[in-house]
C-alpha positions as MATLAB code, in Angstrom:
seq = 'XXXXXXXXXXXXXXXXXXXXXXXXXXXXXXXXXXXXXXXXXXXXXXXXXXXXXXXXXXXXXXXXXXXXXXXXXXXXXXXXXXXXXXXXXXXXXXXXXXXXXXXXXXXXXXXXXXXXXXXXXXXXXXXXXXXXXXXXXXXXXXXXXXXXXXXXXXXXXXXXXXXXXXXXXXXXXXXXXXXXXXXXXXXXXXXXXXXXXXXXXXXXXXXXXXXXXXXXXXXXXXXXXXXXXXXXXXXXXXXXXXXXXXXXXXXXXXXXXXXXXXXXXXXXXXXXXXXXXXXXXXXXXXXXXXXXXXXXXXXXXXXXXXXXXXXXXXXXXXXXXXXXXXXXXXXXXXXXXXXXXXXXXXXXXXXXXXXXXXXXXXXXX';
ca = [
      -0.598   -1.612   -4.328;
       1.855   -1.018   -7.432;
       4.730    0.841   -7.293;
       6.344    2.172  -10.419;
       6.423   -1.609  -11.672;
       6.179   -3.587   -8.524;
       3.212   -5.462   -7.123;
       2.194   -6.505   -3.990;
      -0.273   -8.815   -4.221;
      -4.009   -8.265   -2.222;
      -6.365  -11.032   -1.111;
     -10.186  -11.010   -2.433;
     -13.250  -12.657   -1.810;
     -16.229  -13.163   -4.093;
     -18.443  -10.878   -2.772;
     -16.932   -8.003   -4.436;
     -17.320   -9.839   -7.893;
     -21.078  -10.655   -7.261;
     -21.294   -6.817   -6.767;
     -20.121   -6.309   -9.753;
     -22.036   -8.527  -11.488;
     -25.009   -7.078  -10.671;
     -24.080   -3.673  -11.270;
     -23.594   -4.970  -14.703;
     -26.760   -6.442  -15.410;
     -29.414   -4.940  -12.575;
     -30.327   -1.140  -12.454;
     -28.211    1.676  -12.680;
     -26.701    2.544   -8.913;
     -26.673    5.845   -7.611;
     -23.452    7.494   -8.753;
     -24.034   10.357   -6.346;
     -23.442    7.708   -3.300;
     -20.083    5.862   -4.930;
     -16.797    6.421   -4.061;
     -14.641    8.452   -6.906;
     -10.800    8.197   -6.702;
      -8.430   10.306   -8.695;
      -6.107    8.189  -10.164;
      -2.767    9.401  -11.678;
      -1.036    8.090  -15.160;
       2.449    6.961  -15.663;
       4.058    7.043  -18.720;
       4.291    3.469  -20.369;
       6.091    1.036  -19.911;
       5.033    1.920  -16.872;
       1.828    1.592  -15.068;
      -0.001    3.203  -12.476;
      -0.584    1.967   -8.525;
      -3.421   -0.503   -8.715;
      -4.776   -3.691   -6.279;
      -4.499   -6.603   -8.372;
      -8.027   -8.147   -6.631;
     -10.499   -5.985   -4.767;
     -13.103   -6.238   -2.064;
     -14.170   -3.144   -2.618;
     -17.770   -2.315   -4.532;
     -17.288   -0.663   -7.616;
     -16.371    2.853   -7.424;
     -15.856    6.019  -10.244;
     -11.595    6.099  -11.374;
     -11.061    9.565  -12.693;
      -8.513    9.545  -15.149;
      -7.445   12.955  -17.430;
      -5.572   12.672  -20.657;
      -4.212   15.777  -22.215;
      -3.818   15.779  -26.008;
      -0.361   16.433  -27.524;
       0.638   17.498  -30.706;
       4.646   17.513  -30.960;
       7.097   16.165  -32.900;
       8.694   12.727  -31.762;
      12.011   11.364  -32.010;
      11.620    7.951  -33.478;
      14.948    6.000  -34.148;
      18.673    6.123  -33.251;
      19.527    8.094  -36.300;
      17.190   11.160  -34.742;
      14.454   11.047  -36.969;
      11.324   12.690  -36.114;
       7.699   12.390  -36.699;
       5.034   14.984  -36.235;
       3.173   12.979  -34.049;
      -0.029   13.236  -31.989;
      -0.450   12.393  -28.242;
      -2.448   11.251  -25.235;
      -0.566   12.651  -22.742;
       3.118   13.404  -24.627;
       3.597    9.974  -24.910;
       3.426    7.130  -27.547;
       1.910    5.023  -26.721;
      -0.680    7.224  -24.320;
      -0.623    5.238  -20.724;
      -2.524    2.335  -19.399;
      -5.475    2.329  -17.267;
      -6.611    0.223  -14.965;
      -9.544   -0.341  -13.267;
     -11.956   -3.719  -12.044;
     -14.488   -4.724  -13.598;
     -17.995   -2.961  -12.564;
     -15.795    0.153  -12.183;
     -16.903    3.249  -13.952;
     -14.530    4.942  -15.915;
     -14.545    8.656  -15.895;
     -12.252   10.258  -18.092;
     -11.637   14.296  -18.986;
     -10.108   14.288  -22.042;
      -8.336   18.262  -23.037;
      -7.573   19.588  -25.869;
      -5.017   22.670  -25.432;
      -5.841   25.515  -27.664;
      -1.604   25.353  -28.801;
      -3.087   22.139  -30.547;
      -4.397   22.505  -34.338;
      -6.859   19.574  -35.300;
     -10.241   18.332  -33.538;
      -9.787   14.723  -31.306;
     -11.769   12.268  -29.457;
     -11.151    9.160  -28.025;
     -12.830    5.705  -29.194;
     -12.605    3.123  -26.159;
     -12.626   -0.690  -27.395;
     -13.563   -1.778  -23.617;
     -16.588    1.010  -23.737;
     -20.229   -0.020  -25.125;
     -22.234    2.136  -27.044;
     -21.489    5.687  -28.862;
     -18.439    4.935  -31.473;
     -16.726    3.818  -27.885;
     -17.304    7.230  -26.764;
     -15.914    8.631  -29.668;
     -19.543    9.966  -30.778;
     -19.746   12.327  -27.134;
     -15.786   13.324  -27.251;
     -15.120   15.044  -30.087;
     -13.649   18.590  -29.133;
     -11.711   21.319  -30.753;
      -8.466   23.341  -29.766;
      -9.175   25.122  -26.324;
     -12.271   22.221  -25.202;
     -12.240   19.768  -22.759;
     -14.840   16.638  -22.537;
     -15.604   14.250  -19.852;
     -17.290   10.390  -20.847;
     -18.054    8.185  -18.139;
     -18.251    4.571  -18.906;
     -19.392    1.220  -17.195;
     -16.521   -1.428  -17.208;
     -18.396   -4.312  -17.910;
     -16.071   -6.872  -19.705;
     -12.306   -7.930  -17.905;
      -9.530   -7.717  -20.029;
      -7.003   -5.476  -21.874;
      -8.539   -2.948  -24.418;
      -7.450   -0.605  -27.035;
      -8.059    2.954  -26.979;
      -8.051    5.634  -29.913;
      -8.594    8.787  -31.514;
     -11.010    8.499  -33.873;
     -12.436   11.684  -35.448;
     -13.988   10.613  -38.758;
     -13.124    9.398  -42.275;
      -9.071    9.314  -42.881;
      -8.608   11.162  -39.860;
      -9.019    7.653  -38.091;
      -5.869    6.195  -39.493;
      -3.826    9.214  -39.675;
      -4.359    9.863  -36.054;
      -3.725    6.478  -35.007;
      -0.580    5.978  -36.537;
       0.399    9.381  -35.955;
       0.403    7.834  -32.233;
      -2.948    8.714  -30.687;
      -3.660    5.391  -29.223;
      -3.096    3.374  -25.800;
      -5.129    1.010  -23.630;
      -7.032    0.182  -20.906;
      -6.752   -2.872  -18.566;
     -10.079   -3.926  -16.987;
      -8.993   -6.718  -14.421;
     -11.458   -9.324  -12.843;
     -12.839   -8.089   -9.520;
     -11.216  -11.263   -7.718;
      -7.903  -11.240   -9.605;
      -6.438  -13.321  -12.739;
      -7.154  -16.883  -12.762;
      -5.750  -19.899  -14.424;
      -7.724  -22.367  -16.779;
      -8.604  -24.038  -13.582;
      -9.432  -20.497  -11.869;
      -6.578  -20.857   -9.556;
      -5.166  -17.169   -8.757;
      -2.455  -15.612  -10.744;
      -0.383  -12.690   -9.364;
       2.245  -10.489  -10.921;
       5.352   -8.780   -9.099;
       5.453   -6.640  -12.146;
       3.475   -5.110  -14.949;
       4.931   -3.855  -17.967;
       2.679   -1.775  -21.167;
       4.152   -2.018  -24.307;
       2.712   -0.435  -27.234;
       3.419   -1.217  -30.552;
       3.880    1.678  -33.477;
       3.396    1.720  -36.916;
       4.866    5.144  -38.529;
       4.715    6.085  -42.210;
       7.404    8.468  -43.025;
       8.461    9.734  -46.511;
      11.563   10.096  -47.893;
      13.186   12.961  -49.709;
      14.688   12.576  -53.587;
      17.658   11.445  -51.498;
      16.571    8.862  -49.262;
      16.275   11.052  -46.554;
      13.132   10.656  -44.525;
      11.384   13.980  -44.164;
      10.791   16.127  -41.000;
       7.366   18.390  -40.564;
       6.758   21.561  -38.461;
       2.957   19.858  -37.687;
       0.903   16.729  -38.045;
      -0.894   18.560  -40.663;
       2.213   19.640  -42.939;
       3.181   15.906  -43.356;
      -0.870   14.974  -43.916;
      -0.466   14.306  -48.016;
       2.827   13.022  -48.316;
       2.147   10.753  -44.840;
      -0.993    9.488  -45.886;
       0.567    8.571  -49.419;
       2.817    6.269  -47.903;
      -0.076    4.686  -45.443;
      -2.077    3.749  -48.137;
       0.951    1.801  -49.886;
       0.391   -0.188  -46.256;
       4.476   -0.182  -46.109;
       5.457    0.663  -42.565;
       9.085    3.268  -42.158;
       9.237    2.222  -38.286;
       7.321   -0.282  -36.440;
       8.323    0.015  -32.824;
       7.418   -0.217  -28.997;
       6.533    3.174  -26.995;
       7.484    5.137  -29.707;
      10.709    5.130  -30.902;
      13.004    2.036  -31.626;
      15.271    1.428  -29.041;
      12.564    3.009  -26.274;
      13.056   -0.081  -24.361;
      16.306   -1.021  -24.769;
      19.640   -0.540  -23.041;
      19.325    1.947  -19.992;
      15.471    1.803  -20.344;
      15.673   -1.758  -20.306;
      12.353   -3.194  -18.422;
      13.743   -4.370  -14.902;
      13.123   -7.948  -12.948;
      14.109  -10.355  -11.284;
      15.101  -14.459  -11.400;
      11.672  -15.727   -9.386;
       9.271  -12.538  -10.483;
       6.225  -13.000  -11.871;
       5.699  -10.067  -14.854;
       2.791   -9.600  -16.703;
       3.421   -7.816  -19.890;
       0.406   -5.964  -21.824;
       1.088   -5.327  -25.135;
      -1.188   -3.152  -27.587;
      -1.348   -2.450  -31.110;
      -3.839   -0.588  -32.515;
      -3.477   -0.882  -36.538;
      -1.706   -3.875  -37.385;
      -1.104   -7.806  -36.359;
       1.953   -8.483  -34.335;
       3.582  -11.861  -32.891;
       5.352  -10.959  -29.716;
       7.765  -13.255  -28.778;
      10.004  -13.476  -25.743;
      13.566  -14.982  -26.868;
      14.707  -17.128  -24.138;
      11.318  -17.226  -22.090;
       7.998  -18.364  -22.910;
       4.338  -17.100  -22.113;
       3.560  -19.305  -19.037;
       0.009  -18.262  -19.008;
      -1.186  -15.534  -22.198;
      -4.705  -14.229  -22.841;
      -4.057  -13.534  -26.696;
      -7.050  -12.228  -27.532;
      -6.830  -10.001  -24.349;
     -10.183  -11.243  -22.072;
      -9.473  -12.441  -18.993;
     -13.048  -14.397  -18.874;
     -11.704  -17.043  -21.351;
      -9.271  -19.165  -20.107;
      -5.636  -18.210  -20.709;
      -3.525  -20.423  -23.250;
      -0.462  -22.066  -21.323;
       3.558  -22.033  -22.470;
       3.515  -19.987  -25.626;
       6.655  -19.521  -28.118;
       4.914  -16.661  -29.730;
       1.736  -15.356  -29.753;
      -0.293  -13.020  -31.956;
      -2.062   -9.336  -31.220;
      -4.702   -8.530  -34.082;
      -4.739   -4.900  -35.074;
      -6.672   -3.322  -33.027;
      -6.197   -5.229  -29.861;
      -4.146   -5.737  -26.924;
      -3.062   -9.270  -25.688;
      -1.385   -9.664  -21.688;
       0.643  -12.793  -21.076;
       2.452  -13.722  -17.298;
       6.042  -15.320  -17.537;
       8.322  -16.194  -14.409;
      11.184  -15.428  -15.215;
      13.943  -18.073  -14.079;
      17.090  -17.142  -15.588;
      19.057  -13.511  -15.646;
      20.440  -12.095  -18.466;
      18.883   -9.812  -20.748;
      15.816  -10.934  -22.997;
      14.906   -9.821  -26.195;
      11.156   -8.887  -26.530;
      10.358   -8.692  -30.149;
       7.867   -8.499  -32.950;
       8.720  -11.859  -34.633;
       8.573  -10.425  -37.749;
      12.016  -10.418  -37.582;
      12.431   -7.775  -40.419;
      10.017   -5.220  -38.291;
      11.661   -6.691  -35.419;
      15.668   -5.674  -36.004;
      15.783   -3.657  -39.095;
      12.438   -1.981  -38.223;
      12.908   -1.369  -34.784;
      10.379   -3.324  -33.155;
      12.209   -4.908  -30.226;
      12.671   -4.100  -26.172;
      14.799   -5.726  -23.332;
      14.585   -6.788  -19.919;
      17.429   -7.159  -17.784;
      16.512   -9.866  -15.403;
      19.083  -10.299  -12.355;
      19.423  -13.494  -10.099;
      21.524  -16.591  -10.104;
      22.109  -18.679  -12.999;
      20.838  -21.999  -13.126;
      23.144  -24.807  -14.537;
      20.176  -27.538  -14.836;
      18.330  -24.885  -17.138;
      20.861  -24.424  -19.233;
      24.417  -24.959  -19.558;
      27.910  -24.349  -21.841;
      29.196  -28.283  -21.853;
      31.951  -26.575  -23.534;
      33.585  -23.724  -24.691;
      33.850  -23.242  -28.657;
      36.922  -24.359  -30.076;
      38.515  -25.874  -33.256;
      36.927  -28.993  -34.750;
      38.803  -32.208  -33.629;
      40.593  -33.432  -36.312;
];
């Protein structure tokens, strides 16, 4: 099981998947007789407890998001967008399940809220994603079940309707789902992968005006900044791009944690735009760019690319400490932008690796 970030690893065999399988393409089982488990959320970059394979036959997870409306500080200088939430958080956390799982989610809207949401699931099949059967007001609450049916990582959305869509989404409602492979990750050769850690980064696109002097603007409500907000989106020039919400979210103190010999697999979302994550001093030993674990993943990446409206997961050993950069390379959305995180990796260093031959110095005459 996973705790906080930490894996252990659990064995499977392939009965489990051919369970699956079948519940995927042969009749409907009787949902009455499965097993349902309540499963909590973390907030990102943090993920909930999870097996990483499974011999157990697909089951119900019950997951609950509560929608937020509130405003969000988004950069060092204390800046703040009136943003909209799964959960209170930006982005809204990952879920995991296996594949053949089905996903029950109850999805609340508080009556302190102002605006009618949904949710639009990219894993989901049929229905707008679900966003056709979730569409409630202030004071409702909604429950969707959904079949699992394709492995990978997914985006997830609000979605209400005409320029809601966008507004919402960059206004933060959006997160992702992580349907893993009944028997685990595999290689290109379908040798097993395991993680030691997971990590969810989502990527965040704001549009914030400015005043006559330069000054971005601050808004009691999401719907107070709607026509000066959506006059910026449409000029397609991001104020912020950043991961979980705010630059700097995942940097410093909140740097992500490992260690030299860890395996971490990193999920990385972005709902609205294209982004080329890139891990400065590391490398993607084994990445699934366009996010489904039934194609084989791509081996020893620089950089690799998440289309908008997608999420990508990539494994890297890590095999020097230090702290590493995690960026958008974009540089310019990257460090003027904010679009950057850290992980503090401790461990010994390793002189083959990489090595100071010497110390800088005058130029030899």
């Amino acid at each position: 099981m996973l705790t906080g970030a930490t894996v252990l690893a659990s064995s499977s065999d392939g009965m489990a998947a051919k369970a699956a399988e079948a519940q995927v393409d042969g009749p409907a089982p009787d949902l009455a007789s499965m097993q349902r488990e309540k499963v909590a959320l973390v907030d990102p970059p943090f993920v909930h407890p999870h097996e990483q394979a499974t011999k157990a036959t697909p089951g119900i997870k019950e997951f609950r998001l509560v929608i937020e409306e509130k405003p969000l500080v988004i950069d060092q200088d204390g800046t703040t967008y009136p943003a909209m939430t799964f959960n209170g958080t930006v982005p809204g956390p990952l879920m995991v399940v296996h594949e053949g799982d089905y996903v029950e989610l109850t999805l609340v809207n508080p009556d302190t809220n102002a605006m009618q949401h949904n949710i639009d699931f990219h894993a989901a099949t049929g229905g707008l994603g679900g966003g056709a059967l979730t569409l409630i007001n202030p004071g409702e609450q909604t429950v969707l079940r959904f079949k699992a049916t394709r492995a990978g990582v997914f985006v997830y959305h609000c979605a209400p309707g005409g320029p809601m869509i966008p507004w919402h989404v960059v206004s933060g409602m959006n997160g992702a789902i992580m349907v893993l492979p009944r028997e685990g990750l595999k290689d290109e050769a379908g040798n097993s992968l395991r993680y030691d850690r997971i990590y969810y980064i989502g990527e965040q696109d704001f549009y914030l005006p400015r005043d006559s002097k330069g000054v971005f603007k601050s808004y009691a409500s999401p719907g107070d900044g709607y026509e000066e907000i959506m006059e910026v989106m449409t000029k397609l020039v991001p104020s912020h791009v950043v991961f979980n919400g705010a630059a700097g979210a995942l940097t410093g103190d909140k740097a992500m944690a490992a260690k030299v010999g860890e395996t971490v697999l990193i999920v990385h979302s972005q709902a609205n735009r294209d982004s080329r994550p890139h891990l400065i001093g590391g490398h993607g030993d084994h990445v699934w760019e366009q996010g489904k674990f039934d194609n084989p993943p791509a081996k020893n990446l620089e950089t690799w690319l998440v289309r908008g409206g997608s999420a990508a997961a990539a494994l890297y050993k890590f095999r020097q400490p230090g702290i590493y950069a995690y960026v958008n390379h974009n540089l310019i959305e990257a460090v003027i932008l904010g679009a950057t995180a850290h992980f503090m990796v401790e461990g010994d260093w390793n002189d083959d690796l990489m090595k100071q031959v010497s110390a800088p110095g005058p130029i030899p005459a």
